[in-house]
Structure formats: structure tokens, C-alpha cells
MOPAC internal coordinates of N, CA, C and O (Angstrom, degrees):
PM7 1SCF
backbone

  N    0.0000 0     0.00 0     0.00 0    0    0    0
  C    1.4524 1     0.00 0     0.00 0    1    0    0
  C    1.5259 1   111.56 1     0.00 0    2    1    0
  O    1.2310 1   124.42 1   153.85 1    3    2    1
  N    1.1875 1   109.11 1   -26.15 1    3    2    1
  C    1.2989 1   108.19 1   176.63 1    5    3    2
  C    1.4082 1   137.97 1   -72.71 1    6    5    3
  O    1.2310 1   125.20 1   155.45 1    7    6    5
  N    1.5272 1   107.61 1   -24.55 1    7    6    5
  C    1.3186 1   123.78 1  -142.36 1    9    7    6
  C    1.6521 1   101.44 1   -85.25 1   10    9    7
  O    1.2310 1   108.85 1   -32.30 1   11   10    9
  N    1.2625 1   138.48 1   147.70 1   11   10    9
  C    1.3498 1   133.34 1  -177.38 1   13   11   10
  C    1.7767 1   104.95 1   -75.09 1   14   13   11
  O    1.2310 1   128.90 1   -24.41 1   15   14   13
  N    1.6247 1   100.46 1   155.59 1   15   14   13
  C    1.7601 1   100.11 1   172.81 1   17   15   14
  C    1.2637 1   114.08 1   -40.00 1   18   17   15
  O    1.2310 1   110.35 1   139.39 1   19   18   17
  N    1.2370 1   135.74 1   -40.61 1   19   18   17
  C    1.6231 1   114.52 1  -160.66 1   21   19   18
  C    1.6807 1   101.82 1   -85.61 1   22   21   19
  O    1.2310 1   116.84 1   150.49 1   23   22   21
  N    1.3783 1   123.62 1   -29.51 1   23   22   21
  C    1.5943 1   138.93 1   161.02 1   25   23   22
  C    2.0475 1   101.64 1   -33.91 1   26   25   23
  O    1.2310 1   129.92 1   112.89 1   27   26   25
  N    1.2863 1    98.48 1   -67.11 1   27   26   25
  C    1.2064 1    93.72 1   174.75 1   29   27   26
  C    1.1010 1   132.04 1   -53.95 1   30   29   27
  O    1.2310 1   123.95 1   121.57 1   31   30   29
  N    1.7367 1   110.02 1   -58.43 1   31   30   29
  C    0.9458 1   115.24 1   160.61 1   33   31   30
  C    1.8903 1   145.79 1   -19.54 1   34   33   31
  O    1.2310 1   131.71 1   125.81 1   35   34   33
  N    1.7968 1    94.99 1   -54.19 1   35   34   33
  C    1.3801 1   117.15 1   174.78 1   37   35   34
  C    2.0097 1   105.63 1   -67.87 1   38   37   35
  O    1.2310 1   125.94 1   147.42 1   39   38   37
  N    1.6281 1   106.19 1   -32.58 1   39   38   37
  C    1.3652 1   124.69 1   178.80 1   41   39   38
  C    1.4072 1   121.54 1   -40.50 1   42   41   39
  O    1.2310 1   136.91 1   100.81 1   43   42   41
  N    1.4376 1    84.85 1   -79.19 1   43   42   41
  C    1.7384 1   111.58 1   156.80 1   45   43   42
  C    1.9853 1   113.49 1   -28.67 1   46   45   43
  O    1.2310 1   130.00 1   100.42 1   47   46   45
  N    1.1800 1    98.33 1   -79.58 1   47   46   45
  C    1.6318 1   103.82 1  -165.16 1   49   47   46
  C    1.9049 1   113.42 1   -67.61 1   50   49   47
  O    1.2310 1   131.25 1  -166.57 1   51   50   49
  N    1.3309 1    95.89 1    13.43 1   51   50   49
  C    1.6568 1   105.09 1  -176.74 1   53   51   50
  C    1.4704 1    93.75 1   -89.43 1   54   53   51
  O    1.2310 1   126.21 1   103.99 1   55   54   53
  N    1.6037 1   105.66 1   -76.01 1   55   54   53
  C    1.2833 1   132.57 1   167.49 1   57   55   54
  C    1.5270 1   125.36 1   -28.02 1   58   57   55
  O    1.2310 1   119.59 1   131.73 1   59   58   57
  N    1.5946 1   118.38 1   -48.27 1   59   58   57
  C    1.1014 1   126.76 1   130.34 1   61   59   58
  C    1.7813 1   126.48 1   -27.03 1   62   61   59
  O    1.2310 1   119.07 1    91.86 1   63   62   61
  N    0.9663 1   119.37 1   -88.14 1   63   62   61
  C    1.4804 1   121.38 1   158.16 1   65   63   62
  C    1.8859 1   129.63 1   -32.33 1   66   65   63
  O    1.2310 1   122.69 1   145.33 1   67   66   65
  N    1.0288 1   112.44 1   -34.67 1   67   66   65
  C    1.2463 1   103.21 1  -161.33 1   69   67   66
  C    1.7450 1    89.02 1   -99.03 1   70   69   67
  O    1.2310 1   116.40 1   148.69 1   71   70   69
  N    1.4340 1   124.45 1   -31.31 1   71   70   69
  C    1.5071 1   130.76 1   173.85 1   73   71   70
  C    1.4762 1   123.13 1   -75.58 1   74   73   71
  O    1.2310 1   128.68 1   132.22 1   75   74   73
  N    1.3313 1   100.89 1   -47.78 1   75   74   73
  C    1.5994 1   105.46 1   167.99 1   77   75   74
  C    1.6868 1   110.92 1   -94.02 1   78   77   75
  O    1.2310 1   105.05 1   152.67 1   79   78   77
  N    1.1429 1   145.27 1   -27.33 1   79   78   77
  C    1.3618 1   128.95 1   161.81 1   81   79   78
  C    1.5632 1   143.32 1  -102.18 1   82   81   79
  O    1.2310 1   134.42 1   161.11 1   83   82   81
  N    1.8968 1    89.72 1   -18.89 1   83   82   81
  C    1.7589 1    92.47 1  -178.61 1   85   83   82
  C    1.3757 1   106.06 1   -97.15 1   86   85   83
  O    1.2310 1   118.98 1   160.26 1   87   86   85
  N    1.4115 1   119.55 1   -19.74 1   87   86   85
  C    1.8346 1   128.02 1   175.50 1   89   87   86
  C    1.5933 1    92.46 1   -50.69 1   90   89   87
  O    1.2310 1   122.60 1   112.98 1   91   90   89
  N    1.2377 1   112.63 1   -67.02 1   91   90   89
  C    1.6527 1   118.00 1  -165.55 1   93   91   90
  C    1.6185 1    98.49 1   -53.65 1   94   93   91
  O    1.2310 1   118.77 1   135.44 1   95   94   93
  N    0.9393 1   119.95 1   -44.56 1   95   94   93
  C    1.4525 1   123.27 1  -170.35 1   97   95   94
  C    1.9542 1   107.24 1   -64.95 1   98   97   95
  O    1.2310 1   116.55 1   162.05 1   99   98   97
  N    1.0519 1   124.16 1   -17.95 1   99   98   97
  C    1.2718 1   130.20 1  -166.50 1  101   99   98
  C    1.8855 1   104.67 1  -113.71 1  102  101   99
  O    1.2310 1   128.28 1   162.47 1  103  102  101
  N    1.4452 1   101.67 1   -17.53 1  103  102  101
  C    1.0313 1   125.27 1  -162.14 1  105  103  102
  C    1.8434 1    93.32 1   -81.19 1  106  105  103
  O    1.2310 1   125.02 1   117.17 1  107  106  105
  N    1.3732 1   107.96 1   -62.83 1  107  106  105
  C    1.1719 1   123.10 1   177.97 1  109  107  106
  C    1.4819 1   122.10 1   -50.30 1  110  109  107
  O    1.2310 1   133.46 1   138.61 1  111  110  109
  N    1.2819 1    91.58 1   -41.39 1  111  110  109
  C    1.8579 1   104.87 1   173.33 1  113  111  110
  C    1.2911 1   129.57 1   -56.67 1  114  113  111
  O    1.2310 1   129.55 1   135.38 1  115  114  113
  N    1.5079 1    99.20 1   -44.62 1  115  114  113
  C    1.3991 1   120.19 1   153.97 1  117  115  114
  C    1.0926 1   132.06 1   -56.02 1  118  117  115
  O    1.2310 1   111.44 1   146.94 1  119  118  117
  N    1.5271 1   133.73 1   -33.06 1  119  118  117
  C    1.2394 1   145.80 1   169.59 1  121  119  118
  C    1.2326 1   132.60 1   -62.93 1  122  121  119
  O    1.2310 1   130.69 1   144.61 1  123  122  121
  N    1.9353 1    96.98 1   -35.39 1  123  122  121
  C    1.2087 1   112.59 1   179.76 1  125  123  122
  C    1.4831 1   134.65 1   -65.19 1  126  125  123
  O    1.2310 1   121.51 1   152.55 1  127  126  125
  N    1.5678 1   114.72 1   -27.45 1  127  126  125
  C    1.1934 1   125.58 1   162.32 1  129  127  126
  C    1.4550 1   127.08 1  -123.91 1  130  129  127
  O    1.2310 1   117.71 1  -150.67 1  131  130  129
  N    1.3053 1   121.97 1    29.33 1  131  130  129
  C    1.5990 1   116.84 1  -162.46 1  133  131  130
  C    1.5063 1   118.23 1   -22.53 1  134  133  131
  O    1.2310 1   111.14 1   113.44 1  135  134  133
  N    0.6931 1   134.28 1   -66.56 1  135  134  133
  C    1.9924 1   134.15 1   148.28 1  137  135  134
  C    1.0187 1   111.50 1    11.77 1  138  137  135
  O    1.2310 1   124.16 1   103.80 1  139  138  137
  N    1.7240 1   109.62 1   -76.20 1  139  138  137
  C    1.2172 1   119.21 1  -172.72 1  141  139  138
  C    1.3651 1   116.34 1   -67.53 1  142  141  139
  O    1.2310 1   120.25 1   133.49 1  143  142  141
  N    1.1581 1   117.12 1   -46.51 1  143  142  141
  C    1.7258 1   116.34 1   168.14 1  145  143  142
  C    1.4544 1   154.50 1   -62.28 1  146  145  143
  O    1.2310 1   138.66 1   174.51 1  147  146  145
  N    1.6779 1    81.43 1    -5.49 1  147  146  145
  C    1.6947 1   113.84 1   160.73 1  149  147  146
  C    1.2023 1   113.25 1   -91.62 1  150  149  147
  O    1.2310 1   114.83 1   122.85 1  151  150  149
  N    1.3661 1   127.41 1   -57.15 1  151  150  149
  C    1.5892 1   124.88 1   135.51 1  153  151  150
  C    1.6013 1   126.66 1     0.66 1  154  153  151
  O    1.2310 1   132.31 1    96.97 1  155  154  153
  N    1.4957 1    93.83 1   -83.03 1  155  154  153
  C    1.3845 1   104.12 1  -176.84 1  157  155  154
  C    1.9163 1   117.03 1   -60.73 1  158  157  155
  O    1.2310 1   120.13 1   159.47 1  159  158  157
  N    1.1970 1   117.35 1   -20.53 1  159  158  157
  C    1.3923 1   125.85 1  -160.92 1  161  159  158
  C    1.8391 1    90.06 1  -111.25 1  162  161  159
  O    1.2310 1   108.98 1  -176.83 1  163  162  161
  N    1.2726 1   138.24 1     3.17 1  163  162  161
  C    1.6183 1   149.47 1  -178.32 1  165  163  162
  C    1.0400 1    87.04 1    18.76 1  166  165  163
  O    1.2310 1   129.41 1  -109.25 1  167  166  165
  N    1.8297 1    99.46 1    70.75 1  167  166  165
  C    1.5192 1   112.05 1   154.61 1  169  167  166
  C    1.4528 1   135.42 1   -89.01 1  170  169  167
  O    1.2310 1   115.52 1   -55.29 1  171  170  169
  N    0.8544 1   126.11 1   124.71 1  171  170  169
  C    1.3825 1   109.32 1  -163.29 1  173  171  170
  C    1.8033 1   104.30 1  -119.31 1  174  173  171
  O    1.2310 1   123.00 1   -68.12 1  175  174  173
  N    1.2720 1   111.85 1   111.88 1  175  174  173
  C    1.3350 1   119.92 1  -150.95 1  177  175  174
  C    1.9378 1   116.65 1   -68.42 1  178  177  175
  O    1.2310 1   141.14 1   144.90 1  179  178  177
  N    1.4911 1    76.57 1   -35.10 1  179  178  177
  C    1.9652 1    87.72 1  -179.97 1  181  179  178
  C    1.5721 1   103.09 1   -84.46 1  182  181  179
  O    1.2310 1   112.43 1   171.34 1  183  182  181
  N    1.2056 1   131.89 1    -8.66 1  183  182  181
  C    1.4326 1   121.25 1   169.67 1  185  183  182
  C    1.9965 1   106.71 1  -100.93 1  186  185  183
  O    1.2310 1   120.93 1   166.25 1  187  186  185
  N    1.2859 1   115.82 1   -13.75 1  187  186  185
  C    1.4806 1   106.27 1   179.16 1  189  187  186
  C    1.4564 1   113.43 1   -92.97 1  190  189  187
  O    1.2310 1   123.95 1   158.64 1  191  190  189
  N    1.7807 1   110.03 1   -21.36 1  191  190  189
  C    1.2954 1   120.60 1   162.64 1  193  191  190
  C    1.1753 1   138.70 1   -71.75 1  194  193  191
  O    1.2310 1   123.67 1   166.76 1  195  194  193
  N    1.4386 1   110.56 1   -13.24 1  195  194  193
  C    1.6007 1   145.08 1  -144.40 1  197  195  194
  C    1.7819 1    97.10 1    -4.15 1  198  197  195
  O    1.2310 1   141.03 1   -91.88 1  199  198  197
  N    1.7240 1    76.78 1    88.12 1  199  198  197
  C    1.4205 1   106.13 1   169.14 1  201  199  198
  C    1.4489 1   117.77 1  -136.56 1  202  201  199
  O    1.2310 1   110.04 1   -16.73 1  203  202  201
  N    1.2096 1   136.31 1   163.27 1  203  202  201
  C    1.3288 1   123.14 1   177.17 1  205  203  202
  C    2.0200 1    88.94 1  -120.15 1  206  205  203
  O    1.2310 1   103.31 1  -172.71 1  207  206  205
  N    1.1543 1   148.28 1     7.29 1  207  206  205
  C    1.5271 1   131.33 1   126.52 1  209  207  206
  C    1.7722 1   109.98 1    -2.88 1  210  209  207
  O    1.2310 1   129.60 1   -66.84 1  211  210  209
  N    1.5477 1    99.11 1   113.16 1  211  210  209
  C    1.2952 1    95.67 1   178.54 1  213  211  210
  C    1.8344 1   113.13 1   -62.36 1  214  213  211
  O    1.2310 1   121.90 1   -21.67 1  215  214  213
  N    1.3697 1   113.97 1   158.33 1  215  214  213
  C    1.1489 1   128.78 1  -178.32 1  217  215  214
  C    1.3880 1   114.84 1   -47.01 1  218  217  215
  O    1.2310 1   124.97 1   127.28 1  219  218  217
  N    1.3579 1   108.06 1   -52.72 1  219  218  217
  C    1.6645 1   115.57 1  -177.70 1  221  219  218
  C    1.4302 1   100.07 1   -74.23 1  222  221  219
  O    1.2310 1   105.76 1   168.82 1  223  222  221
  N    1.4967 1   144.01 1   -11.18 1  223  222  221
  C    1.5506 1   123.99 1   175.76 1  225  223  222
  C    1.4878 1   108.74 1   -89.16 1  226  225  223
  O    1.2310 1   129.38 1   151.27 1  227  226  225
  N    1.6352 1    99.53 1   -28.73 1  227  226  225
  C    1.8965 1   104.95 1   175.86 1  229  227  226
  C    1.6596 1   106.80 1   -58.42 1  230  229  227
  O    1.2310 1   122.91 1   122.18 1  231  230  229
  N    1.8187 1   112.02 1   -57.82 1  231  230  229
  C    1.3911 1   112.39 1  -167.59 1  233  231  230
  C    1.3964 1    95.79 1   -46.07 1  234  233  231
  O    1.2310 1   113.93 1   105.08 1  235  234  233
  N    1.4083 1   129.09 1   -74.92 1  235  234  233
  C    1.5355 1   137.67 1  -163.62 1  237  235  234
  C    1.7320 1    98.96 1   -34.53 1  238  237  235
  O    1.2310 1   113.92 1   115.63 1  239  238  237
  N    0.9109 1   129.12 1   -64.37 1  239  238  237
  C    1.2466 1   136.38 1  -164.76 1  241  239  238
  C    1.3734 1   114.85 1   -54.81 1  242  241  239
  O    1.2310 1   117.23 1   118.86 1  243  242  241
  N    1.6784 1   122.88 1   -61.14 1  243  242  241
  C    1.1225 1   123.05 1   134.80 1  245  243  242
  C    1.5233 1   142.53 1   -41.47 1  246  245  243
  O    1.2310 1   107.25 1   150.04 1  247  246  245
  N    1.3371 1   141.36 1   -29.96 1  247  246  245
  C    1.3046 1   126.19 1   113.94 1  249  247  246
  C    1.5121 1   129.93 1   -16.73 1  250  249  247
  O    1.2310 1   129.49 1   128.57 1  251  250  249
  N    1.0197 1    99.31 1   -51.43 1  251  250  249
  C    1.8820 1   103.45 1  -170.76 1  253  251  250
  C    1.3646 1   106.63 1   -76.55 1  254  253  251
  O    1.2310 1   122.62 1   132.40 1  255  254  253
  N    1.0246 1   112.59 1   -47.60 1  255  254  253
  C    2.1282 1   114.10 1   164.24 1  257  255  254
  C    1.1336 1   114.07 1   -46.23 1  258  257  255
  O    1.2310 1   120.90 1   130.69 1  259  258  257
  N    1.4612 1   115.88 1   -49.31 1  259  258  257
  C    1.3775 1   103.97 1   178.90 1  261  259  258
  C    1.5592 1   109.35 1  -101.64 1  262  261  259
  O    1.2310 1   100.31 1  -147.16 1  263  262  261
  N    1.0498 1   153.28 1    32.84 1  263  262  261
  C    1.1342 1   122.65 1    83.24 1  265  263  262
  C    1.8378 1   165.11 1   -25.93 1  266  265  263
  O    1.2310 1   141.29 1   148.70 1  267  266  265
  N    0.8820 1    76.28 1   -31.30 1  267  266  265
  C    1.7112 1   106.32 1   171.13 1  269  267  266
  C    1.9000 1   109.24 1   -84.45 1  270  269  267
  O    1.2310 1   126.57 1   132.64 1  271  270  269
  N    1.3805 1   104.96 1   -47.36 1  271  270  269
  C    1.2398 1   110.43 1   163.68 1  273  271  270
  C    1.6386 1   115.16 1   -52.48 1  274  273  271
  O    1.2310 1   119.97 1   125.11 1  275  274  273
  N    1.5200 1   117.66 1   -54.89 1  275  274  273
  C    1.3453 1   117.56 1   177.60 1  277  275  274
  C    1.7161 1   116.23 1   -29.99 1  278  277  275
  O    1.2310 1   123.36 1   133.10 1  279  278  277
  N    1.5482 1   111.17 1   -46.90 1  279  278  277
  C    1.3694 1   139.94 1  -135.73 1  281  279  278
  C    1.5003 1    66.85 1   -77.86 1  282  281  279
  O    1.2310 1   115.53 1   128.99 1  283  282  281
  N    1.3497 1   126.09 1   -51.01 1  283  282  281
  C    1.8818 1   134.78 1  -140.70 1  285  283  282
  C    1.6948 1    95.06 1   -78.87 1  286  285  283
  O    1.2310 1   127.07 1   148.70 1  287  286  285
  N    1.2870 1   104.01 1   -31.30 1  287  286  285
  C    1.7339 1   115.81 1   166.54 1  289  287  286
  C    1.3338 1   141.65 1   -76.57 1  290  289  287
  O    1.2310 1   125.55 1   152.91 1  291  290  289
  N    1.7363 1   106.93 1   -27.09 1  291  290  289
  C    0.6584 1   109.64 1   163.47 1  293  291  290
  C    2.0471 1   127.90 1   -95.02 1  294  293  291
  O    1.2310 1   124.09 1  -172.23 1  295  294  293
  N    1.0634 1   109.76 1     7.77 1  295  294  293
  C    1.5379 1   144.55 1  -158.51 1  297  295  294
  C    1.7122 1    92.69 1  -103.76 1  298  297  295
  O    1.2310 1   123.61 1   121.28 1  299  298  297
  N    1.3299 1   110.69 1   -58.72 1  299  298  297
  C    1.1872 1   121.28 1  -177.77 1  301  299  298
  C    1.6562 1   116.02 1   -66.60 1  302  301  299
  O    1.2310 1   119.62 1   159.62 1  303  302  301
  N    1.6052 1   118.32 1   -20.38 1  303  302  301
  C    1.6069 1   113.48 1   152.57 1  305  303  302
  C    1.3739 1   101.03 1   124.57 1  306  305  303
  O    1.2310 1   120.66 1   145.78 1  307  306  305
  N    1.8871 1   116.33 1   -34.22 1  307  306  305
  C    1.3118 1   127.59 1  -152.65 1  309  307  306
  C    1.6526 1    71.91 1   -75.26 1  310  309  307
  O    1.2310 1   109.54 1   108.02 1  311  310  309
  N    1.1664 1   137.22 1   -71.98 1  311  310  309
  C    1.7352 1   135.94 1  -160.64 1  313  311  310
  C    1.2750 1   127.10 1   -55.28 1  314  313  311
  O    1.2310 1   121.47 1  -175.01 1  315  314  313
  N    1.4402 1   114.79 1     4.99 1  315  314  313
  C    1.4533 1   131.73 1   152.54 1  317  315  314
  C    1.2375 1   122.89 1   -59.70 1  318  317  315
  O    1.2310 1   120.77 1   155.95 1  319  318  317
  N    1.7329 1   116.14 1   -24.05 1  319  318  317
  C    1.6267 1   112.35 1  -172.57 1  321  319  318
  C    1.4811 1    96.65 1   -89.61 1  322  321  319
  O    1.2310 1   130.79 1     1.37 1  323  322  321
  N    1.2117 1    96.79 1  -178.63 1  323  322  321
  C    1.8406 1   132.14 1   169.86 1  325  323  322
  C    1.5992 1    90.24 1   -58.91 1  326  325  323
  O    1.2310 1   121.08 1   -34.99 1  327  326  325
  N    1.3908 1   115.55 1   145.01 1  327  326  325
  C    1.8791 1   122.21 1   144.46 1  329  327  326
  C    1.6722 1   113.43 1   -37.10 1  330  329  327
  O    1.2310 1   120.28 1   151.12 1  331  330  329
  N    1.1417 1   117.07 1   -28.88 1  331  330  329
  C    1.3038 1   138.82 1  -161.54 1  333  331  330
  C    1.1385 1    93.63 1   -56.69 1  334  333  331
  O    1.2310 1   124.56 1    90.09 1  335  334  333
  N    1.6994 1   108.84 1   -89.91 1  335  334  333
  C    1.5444 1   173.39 1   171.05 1  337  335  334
  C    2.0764 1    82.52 1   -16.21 1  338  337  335
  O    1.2310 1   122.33 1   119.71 1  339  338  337
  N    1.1055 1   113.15 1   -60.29 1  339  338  337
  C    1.7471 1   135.88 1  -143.42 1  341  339  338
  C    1.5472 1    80.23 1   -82.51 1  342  341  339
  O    1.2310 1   116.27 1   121.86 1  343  342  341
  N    1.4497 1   124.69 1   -58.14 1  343  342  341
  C    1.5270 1   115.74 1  -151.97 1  345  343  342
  C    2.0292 1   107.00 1   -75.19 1  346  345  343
  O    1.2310 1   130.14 1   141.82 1  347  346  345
  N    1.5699 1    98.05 1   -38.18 1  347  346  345
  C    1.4007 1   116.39 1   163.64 1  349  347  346
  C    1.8302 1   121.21 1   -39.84 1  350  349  347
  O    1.2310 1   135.25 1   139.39 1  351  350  349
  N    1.1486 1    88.10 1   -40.61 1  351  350  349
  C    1.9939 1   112.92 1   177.65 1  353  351  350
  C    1.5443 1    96.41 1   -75.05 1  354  353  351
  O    1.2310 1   106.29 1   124.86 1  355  354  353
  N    1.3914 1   143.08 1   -55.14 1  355  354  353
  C    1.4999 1   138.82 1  -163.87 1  357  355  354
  C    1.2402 1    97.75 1   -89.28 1  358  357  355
  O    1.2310 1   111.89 1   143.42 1  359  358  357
  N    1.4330 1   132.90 1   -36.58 1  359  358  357
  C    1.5889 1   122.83 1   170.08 1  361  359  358
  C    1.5933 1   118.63 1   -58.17 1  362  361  359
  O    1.2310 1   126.02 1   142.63 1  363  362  361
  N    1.1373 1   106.04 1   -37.37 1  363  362  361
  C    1.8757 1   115.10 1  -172.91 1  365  363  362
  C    1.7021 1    97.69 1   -59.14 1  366  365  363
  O    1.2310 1   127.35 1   127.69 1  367  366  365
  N    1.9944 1   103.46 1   -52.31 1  367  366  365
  C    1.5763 1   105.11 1  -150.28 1  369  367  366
  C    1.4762 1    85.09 1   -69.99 1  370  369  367
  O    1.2310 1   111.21 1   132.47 1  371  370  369
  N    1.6982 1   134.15 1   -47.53 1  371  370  369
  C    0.9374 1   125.29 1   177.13 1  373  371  370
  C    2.3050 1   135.08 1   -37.59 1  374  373  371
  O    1.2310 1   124.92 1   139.43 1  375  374  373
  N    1.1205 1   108.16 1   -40.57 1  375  374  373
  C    1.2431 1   136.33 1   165.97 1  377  375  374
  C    1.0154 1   111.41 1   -53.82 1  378  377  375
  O    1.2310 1   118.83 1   119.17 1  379  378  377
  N    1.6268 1   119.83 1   -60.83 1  379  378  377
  C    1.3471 1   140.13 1  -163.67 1  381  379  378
  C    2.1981 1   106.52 1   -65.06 1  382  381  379
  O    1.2310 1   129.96 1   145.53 1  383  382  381
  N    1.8121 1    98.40 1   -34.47 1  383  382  381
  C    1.3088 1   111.71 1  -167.49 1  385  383  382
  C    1.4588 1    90.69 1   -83.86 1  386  385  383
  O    1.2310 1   108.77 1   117.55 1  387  386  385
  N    1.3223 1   138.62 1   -62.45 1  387  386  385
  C    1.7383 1   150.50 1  -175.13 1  389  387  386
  C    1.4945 1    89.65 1   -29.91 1  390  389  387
  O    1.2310 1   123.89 1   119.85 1  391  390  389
  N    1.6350 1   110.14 1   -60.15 1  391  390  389
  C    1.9060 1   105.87 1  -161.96 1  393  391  390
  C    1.6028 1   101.39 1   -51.38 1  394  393  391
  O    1.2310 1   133.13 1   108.90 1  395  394  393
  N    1.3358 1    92.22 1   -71.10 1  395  394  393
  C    1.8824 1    96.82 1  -179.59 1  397  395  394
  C    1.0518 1   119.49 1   -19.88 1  398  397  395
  O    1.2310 1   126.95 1   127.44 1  399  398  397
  N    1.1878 1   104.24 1   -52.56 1  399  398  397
  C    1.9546 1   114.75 1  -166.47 1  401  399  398
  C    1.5398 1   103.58 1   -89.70 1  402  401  399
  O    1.2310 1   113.78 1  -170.06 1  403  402  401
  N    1.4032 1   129.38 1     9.94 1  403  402  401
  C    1.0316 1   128.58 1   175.04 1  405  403  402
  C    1.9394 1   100.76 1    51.88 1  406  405  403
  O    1.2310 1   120.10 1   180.00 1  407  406  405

């Protein structure tokens, strides 16, 4: 409530950015290897589910979501580019957030 029009202004088009372009961008990243990101995050699916579902029906399953997620990424336009193209897009919004925040 406080903040002057251009405050908002700058508010707005962050929020904008980080929801409509860097989500997709993180979104994609994620998609790209589910494996690896269960891996990387030493997830362990039957203890975060607290399920006893064997391990290999959770991974598959989770795989298969995110797959489907891909579809939601690639639908959404950002998953049309190159890996290249995509990582270039989360570095910029990233950069763009560091300046702001000093």
C-alpha cells in the first residue's frame, strides 16, 4: 500500500516475470530429467509419501507425472526452444531479479 506508482509498477512486472516466465523456466528443468532430480534432491519416494508402494512403482509414476508436466511445458511455448534458448531465458530472469535486489 505504500509503495509509489512506479514501485508498483516495477512490482507488478517482476511478479509477472518470475510467475509467467521463470516458473516455466524451472518447470522445464525439472521435466527434463525426473531421474535426475529425485537423485539430485535424495529423494526417497516411499519415505516422503509415507507409503510402503514399492520404490520402482513410485519412481515410474513420478516419471509419468512429469512427463505429462513436460507436455504442460511444452504447450505453454517456453518448451519450443533449444536447451540453449530455455537456460538463456532463466539466466536473464535470474540476473534481472539479483539487480533489483541489489
Amino acid at each position: 500500500a505504500g509503495l509509489t506508482p512506479e514501485q508498483k509498477l516495477i512490482a507488478h512486472s517482476n511478479m509477472s516475470m518470475i510467475e509467467n516466465h521463470f516458473a516455466w523456466v524451472v518447470k522445464w528443468w525439472r521435466c527434463r530429467s525426473p531421474g535426475d532430480w529425485v537423485r539430485a534432491a535424495r529423494l526417497n519416494l516411499q519415505q516422503a509419501l509415507h507409503t510402503r508402494i514399492p520404490n520402482a512403482v513410485l519412481n515410474f509414476a513420478f516419471k509419468l507425472r512429469f512427463k505429462q508436466a513436460a507436455k504442460k511445458v511444452r504447450a505453454h511455448g517456453i518448451g519450443v526452444h533449444n536447451p540453449e534458448e530455455i537456460e538463456e531465458f532463466g539466466q536473464n530472469d535470474l540476473k534481472v531479479l539479483s539487480d533489483l535486489l541489489g
